[in-house]
N, C-alpha and C positions, 0 to 999 in steps of 0.2 A: 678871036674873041670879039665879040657885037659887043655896041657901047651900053647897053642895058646891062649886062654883063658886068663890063667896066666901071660902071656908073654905083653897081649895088657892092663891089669892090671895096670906091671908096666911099660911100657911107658906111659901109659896115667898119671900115678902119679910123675913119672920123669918128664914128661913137665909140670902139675902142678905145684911142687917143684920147677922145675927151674921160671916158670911163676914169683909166687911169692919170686923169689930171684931180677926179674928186675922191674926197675922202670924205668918212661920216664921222664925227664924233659923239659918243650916245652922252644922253646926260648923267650918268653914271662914272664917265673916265675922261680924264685929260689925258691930251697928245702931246707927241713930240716928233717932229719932223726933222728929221736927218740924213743928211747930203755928205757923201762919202766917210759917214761915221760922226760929222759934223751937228751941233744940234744950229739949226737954222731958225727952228720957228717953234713955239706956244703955244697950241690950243687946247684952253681951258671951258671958253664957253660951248654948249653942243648946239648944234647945226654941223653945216656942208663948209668943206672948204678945199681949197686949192694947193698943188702941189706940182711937181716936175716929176713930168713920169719918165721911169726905166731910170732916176736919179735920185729922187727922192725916197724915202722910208719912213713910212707914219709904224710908232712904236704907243704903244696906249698904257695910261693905267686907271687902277681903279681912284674912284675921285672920292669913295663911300669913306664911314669909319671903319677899320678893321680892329681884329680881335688877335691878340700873339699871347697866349700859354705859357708863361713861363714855369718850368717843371720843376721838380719840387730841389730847393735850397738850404742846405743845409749852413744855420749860424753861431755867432757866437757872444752873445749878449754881452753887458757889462757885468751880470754876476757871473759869466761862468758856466749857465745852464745852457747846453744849446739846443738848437731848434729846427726841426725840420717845417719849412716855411712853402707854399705853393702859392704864387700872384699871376695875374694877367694884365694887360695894358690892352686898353680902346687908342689906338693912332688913325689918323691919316699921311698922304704923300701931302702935305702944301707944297712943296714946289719940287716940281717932277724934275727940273733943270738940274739941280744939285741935286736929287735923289739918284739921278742919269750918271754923273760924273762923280760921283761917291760907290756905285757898287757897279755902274759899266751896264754892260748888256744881261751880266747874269738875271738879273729881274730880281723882284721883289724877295723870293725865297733868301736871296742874300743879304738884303737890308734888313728881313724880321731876325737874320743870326747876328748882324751888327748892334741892332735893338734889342736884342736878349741879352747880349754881354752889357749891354747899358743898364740895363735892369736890373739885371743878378750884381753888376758893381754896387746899382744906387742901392740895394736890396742889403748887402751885407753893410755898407759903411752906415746908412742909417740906422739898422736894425742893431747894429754892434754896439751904439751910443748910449742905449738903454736897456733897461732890464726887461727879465722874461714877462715879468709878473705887466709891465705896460705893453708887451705883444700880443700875451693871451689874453688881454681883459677886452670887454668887446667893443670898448670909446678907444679905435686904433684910426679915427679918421686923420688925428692930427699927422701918424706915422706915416701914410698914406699917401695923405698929401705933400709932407717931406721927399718924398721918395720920387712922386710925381714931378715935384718942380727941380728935382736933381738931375732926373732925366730928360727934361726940358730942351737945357742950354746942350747936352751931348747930343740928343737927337734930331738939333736943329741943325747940326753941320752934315747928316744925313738925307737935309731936306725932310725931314718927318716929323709931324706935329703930335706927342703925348698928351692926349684929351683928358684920361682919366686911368687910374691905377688902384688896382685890391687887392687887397690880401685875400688868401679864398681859405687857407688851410693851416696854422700854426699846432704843431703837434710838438712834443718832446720825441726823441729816438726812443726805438722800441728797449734798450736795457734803461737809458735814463728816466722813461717810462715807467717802468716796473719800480726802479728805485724811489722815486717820486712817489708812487702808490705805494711802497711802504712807507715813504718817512708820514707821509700825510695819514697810515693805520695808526701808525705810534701813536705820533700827535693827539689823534683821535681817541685811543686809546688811554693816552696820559689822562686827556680832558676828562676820558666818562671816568676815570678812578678818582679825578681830583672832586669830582660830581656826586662819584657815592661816597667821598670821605667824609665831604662838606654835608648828606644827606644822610650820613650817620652819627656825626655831630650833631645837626640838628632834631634825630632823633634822639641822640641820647639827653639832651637838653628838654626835650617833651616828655622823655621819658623820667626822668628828674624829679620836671615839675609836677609830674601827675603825681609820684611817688609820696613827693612833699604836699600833694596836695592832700592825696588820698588818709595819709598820717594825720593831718589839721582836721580833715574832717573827721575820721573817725576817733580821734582825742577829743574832739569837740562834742560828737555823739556822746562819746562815753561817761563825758562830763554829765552833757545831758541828763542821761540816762539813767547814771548814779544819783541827780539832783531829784530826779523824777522819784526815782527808787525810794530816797531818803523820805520824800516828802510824802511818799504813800505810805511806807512803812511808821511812819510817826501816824499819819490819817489813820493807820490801820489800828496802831496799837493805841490809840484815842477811842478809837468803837471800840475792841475791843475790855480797855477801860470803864467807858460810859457803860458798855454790856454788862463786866462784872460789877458796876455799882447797881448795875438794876436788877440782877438777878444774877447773886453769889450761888446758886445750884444748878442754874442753866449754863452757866461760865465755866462750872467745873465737868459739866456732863459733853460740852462743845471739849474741851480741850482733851477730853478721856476718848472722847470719838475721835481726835486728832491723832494721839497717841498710838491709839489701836489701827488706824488707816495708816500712821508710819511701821508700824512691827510688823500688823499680818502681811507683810511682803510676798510674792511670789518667790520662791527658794529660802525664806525662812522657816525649813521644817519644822525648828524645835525650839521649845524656850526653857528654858529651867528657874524657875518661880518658886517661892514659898507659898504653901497652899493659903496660909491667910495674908496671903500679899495683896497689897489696895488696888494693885493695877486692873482688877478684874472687880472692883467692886460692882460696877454698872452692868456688868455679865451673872454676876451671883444674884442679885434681885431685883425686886421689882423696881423698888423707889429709887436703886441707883446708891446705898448710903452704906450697902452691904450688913443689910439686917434683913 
């Protein structure tokens, strides 16, 4: 072997060597360097850093917010109604050292199953405190935020920091459902009957009043009416008074036309009269006097 040979040897094994002396940390993740299982070292800021190669182990995580699903929870409020519940949590790792020695090398998928049972706990003891009617109504930040700062203190011994928590989904179970949706037809039902009992009271009271009304007014017509009656009938038989003092033969000749306009009736076929009966004087001659 020539030393050029030898020479390109060991550069190529220097820059291996040094290769595995660096590590990169992205700005996205914090490290952990670990020396026979040992956590040795920190990095949190990103850049280059150093380490002992073929002894060292750079193990990484994410530095971001993440997002953990928690599936749907079934509870049981203070009345009694219970609830099928769905929330999620926004977390970060803040300190990857205790998050390391809390679930080991498995990784993360094991710390979001440590943080799901922390949730579904803080999930049912708050949620149990109070009633359906404050779960389903949609001012549930205060619940929320309960829930959130429950899981706080538990998820700090995990190394993991709960940013923010939601409720996504509060349903009733599919039979308490259906019961629910009857009681609330009843209900409903009760109201519209109490609705038209109340809507036919107050008709029958409009109807009432009109009846009472319609009676005043037409008593009050009637009054009228007969007052009217009275006073034409006296007017009447005033003219005809004034008439018979001004002409006692046109008085008697107006009242025999009267006479005669009541008898010749349509379907009075027949009369039976005395041939010298006066009713016909004005018909037997001229002058009306029955001569």
């Amino acid at each position: 072997m020539n030393r050029s040979n030898l020479l390109i040897i060991i550069v190529v094994g220097a820059m291996v060597g040094l290769l595995s002396c660096i590590y990169i940390v992205d700005e996205r993740e914090k490290a952990l360097v670990l020396r026979f299982g040992r956590v040795v070292n920190v990095k949190e800021e990103p850049g280059l850093a150093f380490k002992l190669p073929l002894v060292d182990q750079v193990v990484t995580y994410e530095d971001r917010i993440l997002s953990l699903e928690v599936g749907p929870l079934e509870i049981t409020p203070s009345d009694d109604r219970r609830l099928i519940v769905d929330a999620f949590a926004r977390y970060r790792i803040a300190d990857v050292e205790t998050f390391r020695q809390a679930v080991g090398g498995v990784g993360v998928s094991a710390g979001e199953q440590r943080l799901d049972n922390i949730m579904r706990d803080q999930t049912r003891e708050i949620l149990g405190t109070v009633s359906s009617n404050d779960i389903l109504s949609s001012d549930r930040a205060a619940l929320m935020l309960r829930i959130r700062n429950g899981a706080i203190a538990q998820a700090r011994g995990l190394g993991l920091e709960v940013i923010d928590v939601r409720l996504k989904r509060t349903d009733l179970p599919q039979a308490n459902l259906e019961a629910t949706f009857a009681r609330m037809r009843a209900e409903r039902e009760r109201e519209a009957a109490d609705e038209i009992a109340r809507g036919e009271e107050a008709a029958q009271r409009v109807r009432a009043q009109a009846d009472r009304t319609e009676v005043e007014l037409v008593s009050e017509a009637e009054r009228e009416a007969e007052v009217i009656r009275g006073e034409a009938d006296a007017e009447r038989n005033g003219i005809f008074a004034e008439a018979y003092g001004a002409d006692t033969e046109f008085f008697e000749f107006y009242r025999s036309l009267n006479a005669y306009s009541n008898a010749l009736q349509p379907g009075n076929s027949s009369m039976v009269l005395s041939p010298d009966s006066e009713f016909f004087n004005y018909l037997k001659s001229a002058t009306g006097n029955g001569q």
